[in-house]
PAZAPA-4460 file (N, C-alpha, C; in steps of 0.05 Angstrom, whole numbers, plus 32768, in hexadecimal, padded with zeros to 4 digits):
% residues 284
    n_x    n_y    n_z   ca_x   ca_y   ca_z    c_x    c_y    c_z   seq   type   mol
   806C   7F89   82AF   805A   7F98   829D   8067   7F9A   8281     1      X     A
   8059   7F93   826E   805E   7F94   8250   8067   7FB0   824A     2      X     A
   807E   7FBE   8236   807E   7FD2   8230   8072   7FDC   8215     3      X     A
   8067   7FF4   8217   8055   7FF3   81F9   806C   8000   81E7     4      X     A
   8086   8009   81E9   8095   8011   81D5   8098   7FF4   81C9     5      X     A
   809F   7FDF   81DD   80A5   7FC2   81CD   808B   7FB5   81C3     6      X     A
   8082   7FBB   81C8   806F   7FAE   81B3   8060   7FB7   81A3     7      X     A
   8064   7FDB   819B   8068   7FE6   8184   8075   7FE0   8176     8      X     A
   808E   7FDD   817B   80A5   7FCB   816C   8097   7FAF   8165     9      X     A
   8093   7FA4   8176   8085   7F8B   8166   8071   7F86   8158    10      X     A
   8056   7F96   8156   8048   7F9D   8140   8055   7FA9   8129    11      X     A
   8061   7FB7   8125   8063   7FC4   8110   8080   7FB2   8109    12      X     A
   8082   7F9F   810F   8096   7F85   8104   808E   7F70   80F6    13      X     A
   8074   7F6B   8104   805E   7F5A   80FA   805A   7F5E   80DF    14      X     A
   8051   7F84   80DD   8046   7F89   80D0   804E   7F93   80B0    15      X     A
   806F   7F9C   80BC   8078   7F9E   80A5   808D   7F82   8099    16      X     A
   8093   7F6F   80AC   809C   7F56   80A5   80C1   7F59   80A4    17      X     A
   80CA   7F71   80AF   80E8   7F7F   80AA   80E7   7F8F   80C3    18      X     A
   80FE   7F87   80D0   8108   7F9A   80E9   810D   7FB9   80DA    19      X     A
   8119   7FBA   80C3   8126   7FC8   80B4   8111   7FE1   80AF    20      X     A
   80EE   7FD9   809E   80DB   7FE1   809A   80D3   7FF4   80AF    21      X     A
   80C6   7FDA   80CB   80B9   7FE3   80E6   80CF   7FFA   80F1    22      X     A
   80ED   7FF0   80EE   80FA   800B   80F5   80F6   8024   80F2    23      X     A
   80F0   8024   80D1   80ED   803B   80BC   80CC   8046   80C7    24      X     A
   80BE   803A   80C9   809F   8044   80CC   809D   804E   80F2    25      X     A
   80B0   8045   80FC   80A8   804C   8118   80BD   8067   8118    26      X     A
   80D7   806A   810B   80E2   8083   8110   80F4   807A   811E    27      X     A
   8104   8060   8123   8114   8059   8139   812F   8048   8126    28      X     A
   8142   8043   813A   815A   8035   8129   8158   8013   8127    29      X     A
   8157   8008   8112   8150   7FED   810E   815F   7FEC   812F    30      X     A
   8175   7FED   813E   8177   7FD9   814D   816F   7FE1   8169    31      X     A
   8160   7FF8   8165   814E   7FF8   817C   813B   7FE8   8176    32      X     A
   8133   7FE5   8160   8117   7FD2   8166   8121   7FBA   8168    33      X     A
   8133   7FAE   8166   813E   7F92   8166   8142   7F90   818B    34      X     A
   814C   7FAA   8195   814B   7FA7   81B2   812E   7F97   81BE    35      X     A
   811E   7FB3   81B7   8101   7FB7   81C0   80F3   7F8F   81B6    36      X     A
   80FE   7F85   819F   80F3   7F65   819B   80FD   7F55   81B0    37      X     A
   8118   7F58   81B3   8125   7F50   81C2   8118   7F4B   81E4    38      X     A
   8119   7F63   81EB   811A   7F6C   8204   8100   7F61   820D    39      X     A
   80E2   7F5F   81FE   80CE   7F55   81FE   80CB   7F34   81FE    40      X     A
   80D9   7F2B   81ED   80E2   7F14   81EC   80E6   7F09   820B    41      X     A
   80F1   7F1D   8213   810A   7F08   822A   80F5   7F13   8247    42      X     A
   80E0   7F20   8243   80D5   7F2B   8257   80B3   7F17   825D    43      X     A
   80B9   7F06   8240   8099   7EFB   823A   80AE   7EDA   823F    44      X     A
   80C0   7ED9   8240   80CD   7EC8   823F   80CA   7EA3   822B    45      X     A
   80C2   7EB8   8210   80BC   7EA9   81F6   80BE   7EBB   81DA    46      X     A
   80C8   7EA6   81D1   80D3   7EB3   81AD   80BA   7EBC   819E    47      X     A
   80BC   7ED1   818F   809D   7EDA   818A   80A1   7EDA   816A    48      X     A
   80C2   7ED7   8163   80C7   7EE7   8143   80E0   7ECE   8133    49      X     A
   80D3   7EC9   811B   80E4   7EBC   810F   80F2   7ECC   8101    50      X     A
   8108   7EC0   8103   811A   7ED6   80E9   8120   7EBB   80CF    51      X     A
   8123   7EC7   80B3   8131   7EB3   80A7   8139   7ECD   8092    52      X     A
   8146   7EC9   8080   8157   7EDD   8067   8140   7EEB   805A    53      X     A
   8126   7EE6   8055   8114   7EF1   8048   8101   7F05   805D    54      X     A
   80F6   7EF2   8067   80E6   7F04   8078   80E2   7EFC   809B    55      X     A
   80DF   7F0F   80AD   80D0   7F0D   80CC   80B6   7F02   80C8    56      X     A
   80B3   7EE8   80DE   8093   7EE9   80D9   8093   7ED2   80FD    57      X     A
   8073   7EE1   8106   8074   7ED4   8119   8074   7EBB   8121    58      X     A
   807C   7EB3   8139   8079   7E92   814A   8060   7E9D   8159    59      X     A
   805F   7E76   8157   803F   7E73   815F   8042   7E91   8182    60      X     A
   804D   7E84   8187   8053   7EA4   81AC   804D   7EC1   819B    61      X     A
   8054   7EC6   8189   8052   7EDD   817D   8039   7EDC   8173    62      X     A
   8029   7EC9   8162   800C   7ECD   815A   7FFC   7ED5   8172    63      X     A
   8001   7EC9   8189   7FF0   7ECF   819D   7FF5   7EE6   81A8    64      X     A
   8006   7EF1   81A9   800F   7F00   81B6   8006   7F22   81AE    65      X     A
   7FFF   7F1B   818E   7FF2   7F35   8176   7FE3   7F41   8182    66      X     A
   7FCA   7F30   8181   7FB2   7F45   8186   7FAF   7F4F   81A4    67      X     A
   7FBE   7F44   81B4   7FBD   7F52   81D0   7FC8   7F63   81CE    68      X     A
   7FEF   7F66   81B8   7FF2   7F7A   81BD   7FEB   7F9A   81A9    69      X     A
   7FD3   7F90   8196   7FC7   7FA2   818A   7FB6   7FAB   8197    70      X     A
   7FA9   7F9B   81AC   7F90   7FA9   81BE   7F9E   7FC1   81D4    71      X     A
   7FB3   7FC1   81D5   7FBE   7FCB   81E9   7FC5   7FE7   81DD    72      X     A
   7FD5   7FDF   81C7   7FDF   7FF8   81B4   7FBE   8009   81AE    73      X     A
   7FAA   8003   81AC   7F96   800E   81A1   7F8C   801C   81C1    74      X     A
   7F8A   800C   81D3   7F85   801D   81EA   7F94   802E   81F3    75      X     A
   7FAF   8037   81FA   7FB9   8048   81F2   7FB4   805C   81DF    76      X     A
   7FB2   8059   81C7   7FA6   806C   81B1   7F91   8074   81B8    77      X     A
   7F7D   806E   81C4   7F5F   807A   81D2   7F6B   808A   81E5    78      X     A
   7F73   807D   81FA   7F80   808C   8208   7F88   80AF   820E    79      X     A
   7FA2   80AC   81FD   7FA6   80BC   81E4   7F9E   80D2   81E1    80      X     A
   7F89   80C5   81CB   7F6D   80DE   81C4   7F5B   80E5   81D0    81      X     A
   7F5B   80DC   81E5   7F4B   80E1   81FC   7F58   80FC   8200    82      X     A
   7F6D   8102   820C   7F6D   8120   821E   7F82   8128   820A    83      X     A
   7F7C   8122   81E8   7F8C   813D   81DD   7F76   8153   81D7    84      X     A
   7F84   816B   81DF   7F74   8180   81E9   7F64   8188   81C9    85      X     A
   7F80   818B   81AE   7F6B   8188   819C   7F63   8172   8186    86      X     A
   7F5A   815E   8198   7F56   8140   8188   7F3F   8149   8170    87      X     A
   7F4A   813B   8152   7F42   8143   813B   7F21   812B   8140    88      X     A
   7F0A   8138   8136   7EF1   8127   8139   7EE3   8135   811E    89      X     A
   7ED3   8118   8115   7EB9   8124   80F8   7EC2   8105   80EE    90      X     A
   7EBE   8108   80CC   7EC5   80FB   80BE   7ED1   80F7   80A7    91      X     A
   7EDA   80EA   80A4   7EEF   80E9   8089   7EED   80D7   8075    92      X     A
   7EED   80DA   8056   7EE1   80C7   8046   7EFC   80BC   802C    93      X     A
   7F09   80A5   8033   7F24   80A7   8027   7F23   8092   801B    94      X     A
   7F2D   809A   7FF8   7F29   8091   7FED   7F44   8082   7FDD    95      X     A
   7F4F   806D   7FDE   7F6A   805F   7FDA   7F62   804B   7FBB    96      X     A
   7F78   8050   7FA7   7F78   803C   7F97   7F7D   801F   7F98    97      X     A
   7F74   800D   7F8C   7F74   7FF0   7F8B   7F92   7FE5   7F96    98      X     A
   7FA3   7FE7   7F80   7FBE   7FE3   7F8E   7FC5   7FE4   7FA4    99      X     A
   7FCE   8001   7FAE   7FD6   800C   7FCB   7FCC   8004   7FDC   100      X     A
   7FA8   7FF5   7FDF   7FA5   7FEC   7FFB   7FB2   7FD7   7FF7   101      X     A
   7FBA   7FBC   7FE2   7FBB   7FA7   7FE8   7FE1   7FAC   7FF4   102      X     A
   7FF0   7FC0   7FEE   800B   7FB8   7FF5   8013   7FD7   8009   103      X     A
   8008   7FED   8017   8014   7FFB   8025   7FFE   8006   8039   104      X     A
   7FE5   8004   8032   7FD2   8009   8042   7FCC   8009   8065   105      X     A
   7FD6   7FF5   806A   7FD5   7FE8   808C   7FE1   8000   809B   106      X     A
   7FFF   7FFE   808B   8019   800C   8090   8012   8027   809A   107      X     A
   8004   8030   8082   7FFC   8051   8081   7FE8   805C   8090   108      X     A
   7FCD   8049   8095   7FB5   8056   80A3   7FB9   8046   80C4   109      X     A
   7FCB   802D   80CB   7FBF   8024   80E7   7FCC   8041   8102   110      X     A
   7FDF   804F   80FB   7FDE   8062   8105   7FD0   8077   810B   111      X     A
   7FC1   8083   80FC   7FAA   808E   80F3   7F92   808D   8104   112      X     A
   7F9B   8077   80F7   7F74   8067   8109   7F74   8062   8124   113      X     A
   7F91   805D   8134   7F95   805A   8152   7F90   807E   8159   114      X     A
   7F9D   8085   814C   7FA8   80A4   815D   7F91   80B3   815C   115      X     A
   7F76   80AF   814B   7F63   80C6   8141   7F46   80B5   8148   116      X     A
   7F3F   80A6   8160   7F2B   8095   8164   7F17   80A9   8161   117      X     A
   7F11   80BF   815D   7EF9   80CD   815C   7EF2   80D5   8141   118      X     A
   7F08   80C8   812E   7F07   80D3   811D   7EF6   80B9   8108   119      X     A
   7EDF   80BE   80FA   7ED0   80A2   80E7   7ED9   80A7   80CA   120      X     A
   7EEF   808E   80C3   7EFA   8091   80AA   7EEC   8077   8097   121      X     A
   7EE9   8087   8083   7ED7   8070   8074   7EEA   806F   8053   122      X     A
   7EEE   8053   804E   7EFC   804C   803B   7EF8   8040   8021   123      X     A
   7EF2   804E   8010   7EEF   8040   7FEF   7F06   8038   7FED   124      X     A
   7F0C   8028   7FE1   7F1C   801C   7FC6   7F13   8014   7FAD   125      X     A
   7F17   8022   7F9D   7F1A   801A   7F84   7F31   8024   7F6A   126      X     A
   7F27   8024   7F52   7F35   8036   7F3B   7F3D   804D   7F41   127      X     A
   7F55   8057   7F37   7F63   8075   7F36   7F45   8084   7F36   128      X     A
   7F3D   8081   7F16   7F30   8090   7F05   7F17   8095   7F10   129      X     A
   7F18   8075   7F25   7EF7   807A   7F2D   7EF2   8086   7F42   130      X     A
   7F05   8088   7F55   7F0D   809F   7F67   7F0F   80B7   7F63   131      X     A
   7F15   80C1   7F4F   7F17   80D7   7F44   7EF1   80DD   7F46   132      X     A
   7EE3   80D7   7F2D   7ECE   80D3   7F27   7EB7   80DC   7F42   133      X     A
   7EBD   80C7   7F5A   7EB5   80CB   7F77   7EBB   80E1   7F7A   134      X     A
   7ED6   80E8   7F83   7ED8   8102   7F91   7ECA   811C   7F7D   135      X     A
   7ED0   8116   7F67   7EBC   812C   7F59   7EA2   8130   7F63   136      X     A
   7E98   811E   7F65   7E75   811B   7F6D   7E71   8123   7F91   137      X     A
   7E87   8126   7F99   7E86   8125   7FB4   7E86   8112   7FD2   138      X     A
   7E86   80FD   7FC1   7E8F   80E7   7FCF   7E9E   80DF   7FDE   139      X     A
   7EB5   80F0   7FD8   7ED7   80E2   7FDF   7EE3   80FF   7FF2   140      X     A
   7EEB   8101   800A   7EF7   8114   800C   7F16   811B   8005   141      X     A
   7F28   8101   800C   7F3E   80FF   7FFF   7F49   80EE   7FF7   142      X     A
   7F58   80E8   7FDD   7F5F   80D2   7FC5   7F77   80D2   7FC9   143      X     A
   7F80   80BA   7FCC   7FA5   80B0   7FC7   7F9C   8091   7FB1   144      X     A
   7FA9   80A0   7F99   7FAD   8093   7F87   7FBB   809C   7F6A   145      X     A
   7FBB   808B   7F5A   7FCE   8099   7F40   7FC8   80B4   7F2B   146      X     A
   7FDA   80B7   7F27   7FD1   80D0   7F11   7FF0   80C3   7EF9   147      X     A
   7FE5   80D0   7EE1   7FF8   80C8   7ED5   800A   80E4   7ECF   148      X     A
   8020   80DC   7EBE   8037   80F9   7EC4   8020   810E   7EAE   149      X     A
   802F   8128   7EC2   8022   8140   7EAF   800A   8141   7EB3   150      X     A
   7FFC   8135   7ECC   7FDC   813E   7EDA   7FE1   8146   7EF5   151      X     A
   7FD7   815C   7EF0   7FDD   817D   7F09   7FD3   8175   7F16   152      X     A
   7FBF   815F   7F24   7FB2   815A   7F38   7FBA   815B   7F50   153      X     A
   7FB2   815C   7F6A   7FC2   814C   7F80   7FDE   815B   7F8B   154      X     A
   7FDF   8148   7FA4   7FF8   8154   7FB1   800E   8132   7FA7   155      X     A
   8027   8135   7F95   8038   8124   7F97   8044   8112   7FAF   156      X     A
   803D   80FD   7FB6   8043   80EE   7FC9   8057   80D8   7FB8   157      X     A
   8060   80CD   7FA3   8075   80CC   7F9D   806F   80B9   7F82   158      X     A
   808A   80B3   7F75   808A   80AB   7F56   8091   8093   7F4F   159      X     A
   8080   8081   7F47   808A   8068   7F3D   808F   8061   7F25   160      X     A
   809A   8043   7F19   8098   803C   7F04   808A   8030   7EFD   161      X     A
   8079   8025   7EE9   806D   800E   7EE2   8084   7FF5   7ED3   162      X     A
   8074   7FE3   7EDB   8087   7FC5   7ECB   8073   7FB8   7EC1   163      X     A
   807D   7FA4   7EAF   806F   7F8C   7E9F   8078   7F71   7EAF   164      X     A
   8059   7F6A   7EBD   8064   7F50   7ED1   8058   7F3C   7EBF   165      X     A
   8060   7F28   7EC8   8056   7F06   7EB7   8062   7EE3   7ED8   166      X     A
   8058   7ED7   7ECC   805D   7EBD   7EE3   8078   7EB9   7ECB   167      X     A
   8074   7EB3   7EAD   808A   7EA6   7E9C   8088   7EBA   7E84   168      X     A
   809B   7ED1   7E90   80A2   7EEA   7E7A   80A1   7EDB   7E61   169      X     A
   80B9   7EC0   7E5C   80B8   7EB9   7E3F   809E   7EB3   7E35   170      X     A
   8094   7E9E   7E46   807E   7E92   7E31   8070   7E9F   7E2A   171      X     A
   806A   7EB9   7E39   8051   7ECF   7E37   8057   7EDB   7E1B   172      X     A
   8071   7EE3   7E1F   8080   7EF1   7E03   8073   7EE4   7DEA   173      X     A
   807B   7EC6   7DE6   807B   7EC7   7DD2   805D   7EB2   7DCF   174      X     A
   8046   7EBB   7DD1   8032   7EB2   7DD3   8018   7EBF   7DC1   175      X     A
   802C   7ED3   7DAC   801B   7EDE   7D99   8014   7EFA   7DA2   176      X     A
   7FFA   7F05   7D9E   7FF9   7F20   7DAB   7FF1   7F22   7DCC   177      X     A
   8001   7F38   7DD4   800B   7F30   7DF5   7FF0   7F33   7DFB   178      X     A
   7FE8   7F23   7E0D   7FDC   7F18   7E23   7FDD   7F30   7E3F   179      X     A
   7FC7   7F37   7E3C   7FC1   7F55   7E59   7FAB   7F4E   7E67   180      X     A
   7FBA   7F52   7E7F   7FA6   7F46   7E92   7FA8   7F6B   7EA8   181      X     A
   7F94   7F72   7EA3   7F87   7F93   7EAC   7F73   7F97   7EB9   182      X     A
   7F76   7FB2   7ECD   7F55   7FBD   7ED4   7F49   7FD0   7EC1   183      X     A
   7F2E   7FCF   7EC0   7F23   7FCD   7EAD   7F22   7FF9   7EA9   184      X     A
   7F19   7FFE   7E9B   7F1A   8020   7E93   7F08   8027   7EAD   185      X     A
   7F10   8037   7EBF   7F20   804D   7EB1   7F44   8044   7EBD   186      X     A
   7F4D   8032   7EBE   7F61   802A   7EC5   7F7C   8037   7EBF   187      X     A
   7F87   8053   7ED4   7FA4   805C   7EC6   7FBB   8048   7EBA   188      X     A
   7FBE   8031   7EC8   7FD0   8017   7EBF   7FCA   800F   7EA5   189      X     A
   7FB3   8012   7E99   7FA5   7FFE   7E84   7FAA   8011   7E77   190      X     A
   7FAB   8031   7E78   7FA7   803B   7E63   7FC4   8049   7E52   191      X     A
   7FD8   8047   7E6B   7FF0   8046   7E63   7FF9   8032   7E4F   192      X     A
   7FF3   8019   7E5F   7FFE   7FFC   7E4D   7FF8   7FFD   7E30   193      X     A
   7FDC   7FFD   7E2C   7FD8   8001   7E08   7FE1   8021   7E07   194      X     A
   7FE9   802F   7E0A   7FFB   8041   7DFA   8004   803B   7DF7   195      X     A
   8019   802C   7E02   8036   8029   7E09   803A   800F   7DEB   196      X     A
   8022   7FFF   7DEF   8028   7FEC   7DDC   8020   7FF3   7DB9   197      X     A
   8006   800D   7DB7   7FFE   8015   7DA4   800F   8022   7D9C   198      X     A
   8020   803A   7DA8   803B   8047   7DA2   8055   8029   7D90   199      X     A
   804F   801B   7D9B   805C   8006   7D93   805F   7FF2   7D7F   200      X     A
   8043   7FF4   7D7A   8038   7FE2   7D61   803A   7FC4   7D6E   201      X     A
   8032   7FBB   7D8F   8036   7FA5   7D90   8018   7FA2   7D96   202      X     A
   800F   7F7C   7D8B   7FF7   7F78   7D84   7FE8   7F69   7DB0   203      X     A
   7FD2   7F76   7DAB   7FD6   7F6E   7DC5   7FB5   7F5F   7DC7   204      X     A
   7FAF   7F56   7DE2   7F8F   7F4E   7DE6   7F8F   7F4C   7E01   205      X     A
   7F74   7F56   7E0E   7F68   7F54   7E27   7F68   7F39   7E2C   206      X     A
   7F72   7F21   7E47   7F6C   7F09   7E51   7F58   7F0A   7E62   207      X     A
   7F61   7F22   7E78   7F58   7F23   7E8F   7F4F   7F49   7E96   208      X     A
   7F33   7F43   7E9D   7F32   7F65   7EA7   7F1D   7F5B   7EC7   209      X     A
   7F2B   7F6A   7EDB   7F2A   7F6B   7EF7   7F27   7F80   7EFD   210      X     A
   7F11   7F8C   7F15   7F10   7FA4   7F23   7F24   7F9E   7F40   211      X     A
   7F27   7F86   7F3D   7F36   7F80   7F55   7F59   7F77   7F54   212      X     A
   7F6D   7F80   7F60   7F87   7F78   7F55   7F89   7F66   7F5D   213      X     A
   7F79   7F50   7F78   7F7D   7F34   7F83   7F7D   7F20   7F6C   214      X     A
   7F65   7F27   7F50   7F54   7F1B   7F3F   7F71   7F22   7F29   215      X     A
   7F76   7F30   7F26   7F8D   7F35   7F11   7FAD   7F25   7F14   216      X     A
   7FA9   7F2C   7F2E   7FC7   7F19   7F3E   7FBB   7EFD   7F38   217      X     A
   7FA6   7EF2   7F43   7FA6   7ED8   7F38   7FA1   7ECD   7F1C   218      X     A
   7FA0   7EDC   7F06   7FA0   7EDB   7EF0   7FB6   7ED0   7EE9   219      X     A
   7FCF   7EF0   7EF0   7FE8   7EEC   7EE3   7FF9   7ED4   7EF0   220      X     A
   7FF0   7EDB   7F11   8008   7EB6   7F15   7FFD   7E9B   7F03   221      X     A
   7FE1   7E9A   7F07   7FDD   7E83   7EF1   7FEC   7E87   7ED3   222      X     A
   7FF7   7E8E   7ECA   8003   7E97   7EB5   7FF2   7EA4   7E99   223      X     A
   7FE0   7EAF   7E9C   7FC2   7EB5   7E89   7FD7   7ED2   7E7E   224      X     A
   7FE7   7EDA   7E82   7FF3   7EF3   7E70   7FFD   7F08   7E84   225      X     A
   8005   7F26   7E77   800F   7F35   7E87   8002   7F4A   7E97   226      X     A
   8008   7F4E   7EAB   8007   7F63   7EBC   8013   7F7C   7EBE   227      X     A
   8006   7F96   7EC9   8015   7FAC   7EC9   8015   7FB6   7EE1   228      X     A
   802B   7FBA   7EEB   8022   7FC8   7F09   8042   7FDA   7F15   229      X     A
   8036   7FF4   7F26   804E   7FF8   7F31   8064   7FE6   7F42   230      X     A
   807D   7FF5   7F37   8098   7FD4   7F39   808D   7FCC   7F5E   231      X     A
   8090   7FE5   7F6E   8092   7FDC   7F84   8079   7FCE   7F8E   232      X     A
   8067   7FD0   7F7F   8046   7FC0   7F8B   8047   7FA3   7F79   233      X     A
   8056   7F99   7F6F   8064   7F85   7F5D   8054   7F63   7F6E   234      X     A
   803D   7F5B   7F68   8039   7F47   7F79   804C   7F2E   7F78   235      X     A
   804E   7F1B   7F8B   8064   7F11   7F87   8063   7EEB   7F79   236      X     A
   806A   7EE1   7F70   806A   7ED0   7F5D   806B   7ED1   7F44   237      X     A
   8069   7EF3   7F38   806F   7EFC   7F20   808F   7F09   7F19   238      X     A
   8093   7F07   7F07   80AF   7F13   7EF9   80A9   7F29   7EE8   239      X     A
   80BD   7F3D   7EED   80BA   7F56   7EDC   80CA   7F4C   7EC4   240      X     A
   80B5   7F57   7EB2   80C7   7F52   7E92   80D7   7F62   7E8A   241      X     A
   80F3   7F55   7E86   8103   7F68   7E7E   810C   7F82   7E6C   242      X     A
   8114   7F93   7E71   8114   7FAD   7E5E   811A   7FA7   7E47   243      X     A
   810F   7FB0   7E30   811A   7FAB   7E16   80FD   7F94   7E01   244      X     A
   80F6   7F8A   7E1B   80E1   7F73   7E13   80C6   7F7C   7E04   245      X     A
   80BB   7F8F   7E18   80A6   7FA2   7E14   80A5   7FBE   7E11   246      X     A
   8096   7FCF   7E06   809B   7FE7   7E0C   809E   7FFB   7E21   247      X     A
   80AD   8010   7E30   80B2   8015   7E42   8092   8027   7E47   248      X     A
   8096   801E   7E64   8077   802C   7E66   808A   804D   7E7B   249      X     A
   8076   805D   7E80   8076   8073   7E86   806E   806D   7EA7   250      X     A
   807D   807C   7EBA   8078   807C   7ECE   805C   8087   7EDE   251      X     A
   8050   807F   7EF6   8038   808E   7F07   8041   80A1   7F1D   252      X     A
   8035   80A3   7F22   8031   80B8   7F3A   801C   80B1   7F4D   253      X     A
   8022   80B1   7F68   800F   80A7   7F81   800A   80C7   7F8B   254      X     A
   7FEF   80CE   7F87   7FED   80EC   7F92   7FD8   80E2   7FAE   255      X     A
   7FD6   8106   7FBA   7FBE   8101   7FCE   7FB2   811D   7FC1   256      X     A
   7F90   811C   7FBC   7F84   8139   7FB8   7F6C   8130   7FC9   257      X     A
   7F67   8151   7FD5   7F56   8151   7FEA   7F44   815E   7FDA   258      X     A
   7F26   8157   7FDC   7F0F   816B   7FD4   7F0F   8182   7FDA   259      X     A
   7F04   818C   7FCA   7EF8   81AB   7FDF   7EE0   81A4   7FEC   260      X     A
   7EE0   81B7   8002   7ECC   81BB   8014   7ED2   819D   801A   261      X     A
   7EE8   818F   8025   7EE4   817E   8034   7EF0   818D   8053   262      X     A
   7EF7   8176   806E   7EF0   8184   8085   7F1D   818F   8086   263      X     A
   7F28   819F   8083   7F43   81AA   807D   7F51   819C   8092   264      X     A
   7F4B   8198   80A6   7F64   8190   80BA   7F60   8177   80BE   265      X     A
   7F41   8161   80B4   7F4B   814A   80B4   7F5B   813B   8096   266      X     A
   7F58   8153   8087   7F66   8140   806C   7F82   8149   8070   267      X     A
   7F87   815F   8079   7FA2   8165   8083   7FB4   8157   8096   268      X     A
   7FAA   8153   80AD   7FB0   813A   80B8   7FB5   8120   80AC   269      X     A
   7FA6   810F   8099   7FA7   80FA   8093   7FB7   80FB   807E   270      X     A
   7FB5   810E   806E   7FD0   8115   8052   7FEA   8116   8059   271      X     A
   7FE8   8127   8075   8008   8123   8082   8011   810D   808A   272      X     A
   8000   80F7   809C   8006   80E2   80A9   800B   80D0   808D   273      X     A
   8000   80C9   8077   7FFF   80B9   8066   801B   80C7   804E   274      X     A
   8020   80DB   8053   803D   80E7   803C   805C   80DF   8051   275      X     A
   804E   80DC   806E   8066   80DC   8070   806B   80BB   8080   276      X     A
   8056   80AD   807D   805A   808D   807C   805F   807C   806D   277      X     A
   805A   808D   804A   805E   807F   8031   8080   8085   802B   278      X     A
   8083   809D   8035   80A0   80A5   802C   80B3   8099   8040   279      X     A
   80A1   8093   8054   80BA   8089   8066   80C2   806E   8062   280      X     A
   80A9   8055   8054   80B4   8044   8047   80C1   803D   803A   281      X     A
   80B3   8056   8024   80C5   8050   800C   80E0   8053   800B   282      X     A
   80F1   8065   801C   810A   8067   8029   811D   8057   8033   283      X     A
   810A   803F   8041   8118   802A   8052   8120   8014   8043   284      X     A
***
């Protein structure tokens, strides 16, 4: 019989692509989970996990091996919530910025969503600002997304930097007035960057404006100009431009604010599960 500690360990290996990560997100010591790969390994009696210096990623034994053992992990989680005496039920309306689903998202809600099957969570993505805007109107029960410094909003879930990304920092440089490739207003990123460059007196022009960061990422790797984005959401085939190059931009803030009169113990729940999944990454 399969054990479901090991192949929690092996989802969340999959998922975060680092023993190191999956360690960090399950609460366990990287080399218990290296056991728990291990031990599964030798019990299915086939290699499921490549290792090389960059990243874990599965063998064909391991692709197959996924969704059975997600089906499993998820029945369990019904399970679960089946006879917890006070299993959280209603609905919840959560509202995540553009960025954060594409690089921590999975991480943060597939817990969530196993442990709380009674619970119907419905998901916007879009703009900070336009999130904001929603939850005003009543739309949104609770927002994780940016605020910039010195906006009281929100509960602090933690502080980033912004950078100046490019495919060829030089050529972009010296290509006349810089080249911005942005989401469009009410965009907190966009609206830092021209400060940052109007404070500056540097001459600049719109290439590219995207509601979507997939549409912006493929902008900037084609080399069409620069990007702005928090360092750690940094898509990859771009280079951060070095300090000194551009003007220093001012850091964000990733908050969570709950509506009023939304339902208290499921935004409470999901604010805790999501503060202390983001921090536990960001840690590892």
């Amino acid at each position: 019989m399969l054990d479901l500690s090991q192949l929690r360990s092996f989802v969340a290996v999959e998922q975060m692509g680092s023993f190191t990560l999956a360690a960090e997100r399950l609460g366990l010591g990287q080399s218990t989970v290296s056991q728990h790969i291990q031990r599964l390994e030798a019990a299915l009696g086939r290699r499921l996990l490549a290792r090389d210096t960059h990243k874990v990623m599965l063998t064909g034994d391991g692709e197959a091996l996924l969704s059975h053992a997600r089906a499993m992990l998820s029945i369990e989680g019904q399970v679960q919530s089946l006879f917890k005496s006070h299993s959280l039920r209603g609905s919840l309306r959560l509202g995540v910025s553009e960025d954060f689903v594409t690089s921590q998202l999975p991480a943060v809600l597939e817990d969530f969503v196993r442990s709380h099957r009674s619970v119907d969570l419905e998901l916007t993505v879009a703009l900070s600002g336009v999130l904001y805007e929603m939850q005003d109107n009543g739309e949104i029960d609770l927002v994780l997304a940016k605020r910039r410094l010195g906006d009281a909003r929100g509960k602090l879930v933690y502080r980033e930097p912004l950078v100046w990304l490019a495919r060829d920092p030089e050529r972009v440089l010296a290509s006349g007035p810089l080249p911005l490739i942005a989401f469009p207003p009410p965009s907190v990123t966009r609206v830092i960057a021209l400060e940052a460059l109007g404070r500056n007196g540097v001459p600049w022009r719109i290439v590219c404006t995207c509601g979507s960061l997939s549409g912006l990422t493929a902008a900037a790797r084609a080399g069409m100009g620069v990007l702005v984005q928090p360092r750690s959401m940094a898509p990859s085939g771009l280079k951060e431009i070095p300090a000194g190059k551009l003007p220093v931009l001012e850091d964000v803030e990733f908050v969570l604010v709950p509506r009023k009169g939304a339902d208290q113990a499921l935004v409470s729940a999901l604010s805790e599960d999501i503060l202390q999944k983001v921090r536990g990454l960001r840690s590892a």
